[in-house]
C-alpha positions in Angstrom: 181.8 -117.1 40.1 181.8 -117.4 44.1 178.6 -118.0 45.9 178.5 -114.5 47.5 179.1 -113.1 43.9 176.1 -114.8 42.5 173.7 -114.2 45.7 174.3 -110.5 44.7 173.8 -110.7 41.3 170.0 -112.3 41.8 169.7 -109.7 44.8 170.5 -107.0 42.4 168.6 -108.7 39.5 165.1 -108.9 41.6 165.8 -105.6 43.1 165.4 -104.2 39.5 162.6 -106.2 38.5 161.1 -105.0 42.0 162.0 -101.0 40.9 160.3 -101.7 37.1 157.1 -102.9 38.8 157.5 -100.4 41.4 157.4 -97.6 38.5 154.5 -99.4 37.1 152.4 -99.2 39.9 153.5 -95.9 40.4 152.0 -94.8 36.9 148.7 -96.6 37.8 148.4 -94.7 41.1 149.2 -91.4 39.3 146.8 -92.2 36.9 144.3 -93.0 39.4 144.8 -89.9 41.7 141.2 -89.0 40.2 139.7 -91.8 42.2 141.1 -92.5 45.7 138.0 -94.8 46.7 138.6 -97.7 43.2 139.7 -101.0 44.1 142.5 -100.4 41.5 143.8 -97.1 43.7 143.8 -99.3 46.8 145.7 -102.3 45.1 148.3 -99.8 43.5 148.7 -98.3 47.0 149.2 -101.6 49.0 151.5 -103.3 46.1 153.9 -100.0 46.3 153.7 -100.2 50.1 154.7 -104.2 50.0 157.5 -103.6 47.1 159.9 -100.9 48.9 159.4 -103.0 52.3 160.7 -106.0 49.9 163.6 -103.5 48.3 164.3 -102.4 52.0 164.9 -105.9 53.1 166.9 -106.7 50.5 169.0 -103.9 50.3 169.7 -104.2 54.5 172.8 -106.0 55.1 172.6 -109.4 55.9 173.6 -110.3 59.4 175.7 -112.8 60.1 174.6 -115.4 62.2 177.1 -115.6 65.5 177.0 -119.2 66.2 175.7 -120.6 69.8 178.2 -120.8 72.2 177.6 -124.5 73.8 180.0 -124.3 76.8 181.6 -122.3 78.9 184.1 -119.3 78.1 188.0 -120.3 77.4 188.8 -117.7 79.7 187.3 -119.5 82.8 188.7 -122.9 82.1 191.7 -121.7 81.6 191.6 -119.7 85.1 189.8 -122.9 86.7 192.7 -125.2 85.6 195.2 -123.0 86.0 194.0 -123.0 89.8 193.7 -126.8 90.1 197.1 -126.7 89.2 198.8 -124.2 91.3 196.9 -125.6 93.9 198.0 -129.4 93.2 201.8 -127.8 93.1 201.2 -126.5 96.6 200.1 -129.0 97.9 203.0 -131.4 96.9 205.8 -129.1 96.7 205.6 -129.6 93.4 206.9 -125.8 92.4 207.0 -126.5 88.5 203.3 -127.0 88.9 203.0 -123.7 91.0 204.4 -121.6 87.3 202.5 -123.7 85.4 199.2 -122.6 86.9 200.4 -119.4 87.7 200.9 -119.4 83.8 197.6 -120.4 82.7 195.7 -118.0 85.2 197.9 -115.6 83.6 197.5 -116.5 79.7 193.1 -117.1 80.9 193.2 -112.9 81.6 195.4 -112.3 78.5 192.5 -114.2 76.6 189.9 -112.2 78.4 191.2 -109.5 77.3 191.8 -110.0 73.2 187.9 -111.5 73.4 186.5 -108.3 75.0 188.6 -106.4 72.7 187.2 -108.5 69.5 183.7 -108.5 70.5 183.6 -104.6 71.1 184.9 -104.3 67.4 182.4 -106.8 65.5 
């Protein structure tokens, strides 16, 4: 049994336990309609309140935690070294270095592009 598989089996097991004492108290409070002001009415009415908030967050997808992005986007280094390069190339006459940079400038949009496109669809 995976990890994820047994997270959701003691989700779904204290969910039930949660709905069993959630019909408990229900009885009480019917049973208590009679008197609205008894510290048992009031304790049957918060303890219903407090176990479908408790269902509720357990039954709300977890999110996934996106991790911290600790530098800058690949996108812009690319397009930074690909100018350094191209630049450098220039400079000496060095035209292999020109299509190199011109290549990475190029490849830093295509990678722009496909992380726009993956973040708009998670």
């Amino acid at each position: 049994m995976s990890e994820d598989d047994a997270k959701t089996a003691l989700v779904a097991k204290r969910i039930a336990e949660l709905e069993a004492e959630l019909h408990r108290n229900s009885v009480m409070l019917a049973n208590l309609q009679e008197l609205p002001d008894s510290s048992g009415y009031r304790y049957a009415a918060e303890r219903i309140e407090a176990i479908v908030a408790e269902i509720e967050a357990l039954k709300a997808p977890a999110e996934e935690a996106k991790p911290e992005k600790d530098g800058p986007p690949l996108h812009a280094v690319l397009l930074v070294i690909g100018v350094i390069v191209a630049v450098y190339g220039l400079a000496e006459h060095a035209w292999t270095a020109v299509l190199i940079g011109a290549a990475l400038a190029g490849v830093s949009q295509v990678v722009k592009h496909n992380a726009g496109a993956s973040t708009e669809d998670g």
